[in-house]
TIFILUM-459594 format. One record per atom (N, C-alpha, C): residue number from 1; atom name; x, y, z negated; residue in one letter. Coordinates in pm, whole numbers. Layout:
! residues N
resi  name  east  north  up  resn
NUM  CA  X  Y  Z  a
...
! end
This chain:
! residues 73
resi  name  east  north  up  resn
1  N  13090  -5808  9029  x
1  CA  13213  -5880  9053  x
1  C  13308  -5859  8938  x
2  N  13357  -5934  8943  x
2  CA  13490  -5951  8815  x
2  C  13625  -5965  8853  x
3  N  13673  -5857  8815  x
3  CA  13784  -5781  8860  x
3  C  13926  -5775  8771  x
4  N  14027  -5856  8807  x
4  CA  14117  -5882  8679  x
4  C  14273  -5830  8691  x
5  N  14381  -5854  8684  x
5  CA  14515  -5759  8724  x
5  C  14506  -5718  8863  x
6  N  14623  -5625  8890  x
6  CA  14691  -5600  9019  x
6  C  14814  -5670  9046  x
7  N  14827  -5741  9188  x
7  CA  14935  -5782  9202  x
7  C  14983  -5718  9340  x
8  N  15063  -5739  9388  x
8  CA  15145  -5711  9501  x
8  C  15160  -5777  9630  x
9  N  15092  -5760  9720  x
9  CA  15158  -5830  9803  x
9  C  15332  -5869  9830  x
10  N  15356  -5984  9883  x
10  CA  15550  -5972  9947  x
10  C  15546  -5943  10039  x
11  N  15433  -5891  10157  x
11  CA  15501  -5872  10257  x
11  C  15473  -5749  10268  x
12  N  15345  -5708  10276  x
12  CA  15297  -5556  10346  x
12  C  15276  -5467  10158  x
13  N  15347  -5505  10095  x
13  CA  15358  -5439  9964  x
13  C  15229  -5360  9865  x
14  N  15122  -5428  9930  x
14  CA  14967  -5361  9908  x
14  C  14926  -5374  9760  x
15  N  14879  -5346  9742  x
15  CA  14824  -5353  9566  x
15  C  14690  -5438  9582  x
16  N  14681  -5545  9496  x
16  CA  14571  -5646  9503  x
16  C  14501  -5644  9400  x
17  N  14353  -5643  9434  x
17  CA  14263  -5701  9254  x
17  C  14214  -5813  9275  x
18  N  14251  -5920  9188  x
18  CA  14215  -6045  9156  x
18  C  14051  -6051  9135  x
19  N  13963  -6082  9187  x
19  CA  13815  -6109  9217  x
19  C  13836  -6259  9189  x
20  N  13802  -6320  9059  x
20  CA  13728  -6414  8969  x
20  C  13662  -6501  9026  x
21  N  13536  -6386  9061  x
21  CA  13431  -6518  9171  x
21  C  13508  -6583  9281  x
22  N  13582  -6504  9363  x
22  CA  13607  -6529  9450  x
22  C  13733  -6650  9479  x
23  N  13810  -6639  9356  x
23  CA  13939  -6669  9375  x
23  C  14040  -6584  9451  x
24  N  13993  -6492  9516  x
24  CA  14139  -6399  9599  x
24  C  14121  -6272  9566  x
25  N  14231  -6271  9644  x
25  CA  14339  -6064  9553  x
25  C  14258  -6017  9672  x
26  N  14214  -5905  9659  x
26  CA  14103  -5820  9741  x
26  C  14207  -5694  9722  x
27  N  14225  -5647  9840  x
27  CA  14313  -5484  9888  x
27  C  14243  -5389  9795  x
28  N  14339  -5297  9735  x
28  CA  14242  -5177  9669  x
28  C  14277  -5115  9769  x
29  N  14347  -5045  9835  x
29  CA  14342  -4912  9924  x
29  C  14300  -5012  10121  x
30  N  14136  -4930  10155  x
30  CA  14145  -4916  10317  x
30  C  14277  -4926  10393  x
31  N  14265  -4972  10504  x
31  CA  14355  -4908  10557  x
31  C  14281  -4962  10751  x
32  N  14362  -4947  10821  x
32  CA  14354  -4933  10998  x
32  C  14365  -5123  10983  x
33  N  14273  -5223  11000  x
33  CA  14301  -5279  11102  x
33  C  14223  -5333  11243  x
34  N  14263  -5429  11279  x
34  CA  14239  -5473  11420  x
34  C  14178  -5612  11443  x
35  N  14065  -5600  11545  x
35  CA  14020  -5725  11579  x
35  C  13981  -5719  11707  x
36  N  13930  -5829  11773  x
36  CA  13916  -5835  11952  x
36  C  13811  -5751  11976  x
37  N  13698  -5663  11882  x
37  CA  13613  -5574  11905  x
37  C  13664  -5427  11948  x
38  N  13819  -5462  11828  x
38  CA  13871  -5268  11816  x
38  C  13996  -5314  11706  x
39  N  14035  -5150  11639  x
39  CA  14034  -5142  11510  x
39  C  13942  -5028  11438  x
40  N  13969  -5085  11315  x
40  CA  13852  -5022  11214  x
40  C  13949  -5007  11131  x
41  N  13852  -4938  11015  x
41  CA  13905  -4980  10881  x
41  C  13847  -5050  10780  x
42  N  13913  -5118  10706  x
42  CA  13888  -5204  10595  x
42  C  13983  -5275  10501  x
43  N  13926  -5343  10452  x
43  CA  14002  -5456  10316  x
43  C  14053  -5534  10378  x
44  N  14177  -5634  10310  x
44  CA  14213  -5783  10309  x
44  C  14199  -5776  10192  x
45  N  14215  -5955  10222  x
45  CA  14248  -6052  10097  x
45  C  14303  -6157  10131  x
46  N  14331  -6252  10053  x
46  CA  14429  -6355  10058  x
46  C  14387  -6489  9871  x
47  N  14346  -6561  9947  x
47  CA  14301  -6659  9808  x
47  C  14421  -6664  9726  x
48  N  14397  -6688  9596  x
48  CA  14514  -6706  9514  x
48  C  14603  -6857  9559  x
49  N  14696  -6758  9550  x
49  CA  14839  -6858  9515  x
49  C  14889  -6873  9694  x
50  N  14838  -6787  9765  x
50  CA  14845  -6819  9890  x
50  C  14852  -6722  9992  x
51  N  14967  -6613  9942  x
51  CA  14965  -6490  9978  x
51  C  15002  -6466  10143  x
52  N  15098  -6581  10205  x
52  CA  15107  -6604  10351  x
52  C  14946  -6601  10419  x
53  N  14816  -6609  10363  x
53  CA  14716  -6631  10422  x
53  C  14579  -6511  10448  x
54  N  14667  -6362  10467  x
54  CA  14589  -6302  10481  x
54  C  14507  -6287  10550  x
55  N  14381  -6227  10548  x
55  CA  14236  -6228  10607  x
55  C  14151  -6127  10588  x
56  N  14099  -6061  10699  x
56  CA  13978  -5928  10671  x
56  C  13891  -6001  10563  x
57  N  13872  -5867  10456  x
57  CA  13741  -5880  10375  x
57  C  13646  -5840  10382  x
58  N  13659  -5678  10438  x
58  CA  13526  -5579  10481  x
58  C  13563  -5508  10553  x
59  N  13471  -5466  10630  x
59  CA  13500  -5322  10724  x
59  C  13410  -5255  10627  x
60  N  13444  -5125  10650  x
60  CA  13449  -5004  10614  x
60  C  13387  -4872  10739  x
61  N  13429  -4933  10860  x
61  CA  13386  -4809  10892  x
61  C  13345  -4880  11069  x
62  N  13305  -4826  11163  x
62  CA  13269  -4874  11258  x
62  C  13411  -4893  11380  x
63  N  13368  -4918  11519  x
63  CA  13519  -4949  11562  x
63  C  13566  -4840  11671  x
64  N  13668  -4840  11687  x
64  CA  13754  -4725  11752  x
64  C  13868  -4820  11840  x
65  N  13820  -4712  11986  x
65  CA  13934  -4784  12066  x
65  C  14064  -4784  12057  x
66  N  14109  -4719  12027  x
66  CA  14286  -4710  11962  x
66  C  14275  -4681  11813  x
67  N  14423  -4690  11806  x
67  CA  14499  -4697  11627  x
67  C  14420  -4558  11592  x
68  N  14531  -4468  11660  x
68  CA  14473  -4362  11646  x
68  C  14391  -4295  11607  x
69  N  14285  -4325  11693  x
69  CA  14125  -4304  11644  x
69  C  14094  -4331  11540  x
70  N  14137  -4460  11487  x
70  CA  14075  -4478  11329  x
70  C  14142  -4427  11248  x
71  N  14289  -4443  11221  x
71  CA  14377  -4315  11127  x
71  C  14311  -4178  11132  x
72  N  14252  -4124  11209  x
72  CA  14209  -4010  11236  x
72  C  14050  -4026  11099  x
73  N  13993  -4130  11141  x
73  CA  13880  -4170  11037  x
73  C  13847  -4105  10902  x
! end
């Protein structure tokens, strides 16, 4: 993959790497989120130029019934 500046999110202030192939800013740091399975942890991203449109990229780790549990991770 091809990997080009860091930018910023405006809202949740995250640090982004621009992925080439992809067209979108891919999360450098994990973090806790949530889906109708659980939460986990993993990536976002958000296609360029379209930072209102964030979206899971990867999980990272398996799922946990509360926040908790996965901060604990």
């Amino acid at each position: 993959m091809s990997y080009q500046p860091l930018t910023r999110h405006p809202d949740n202030n995250g640090i982004y790497r621009f992925n080439a192939e992809l067209a979108y800013y891919v999360s450098d740091k994990p973090k806790v989120m949530q889906s109708v399975a659980g939460y986990y942890i993993g990536r976002d991203c958000f296609p360029a130029g379209e930072a209102d449109a964030l979206q899971p990229y990867s999980r990272l780790s398996g799922y946990f019934s509360t926040e908790a549990a996965a901060q604990a991770w």
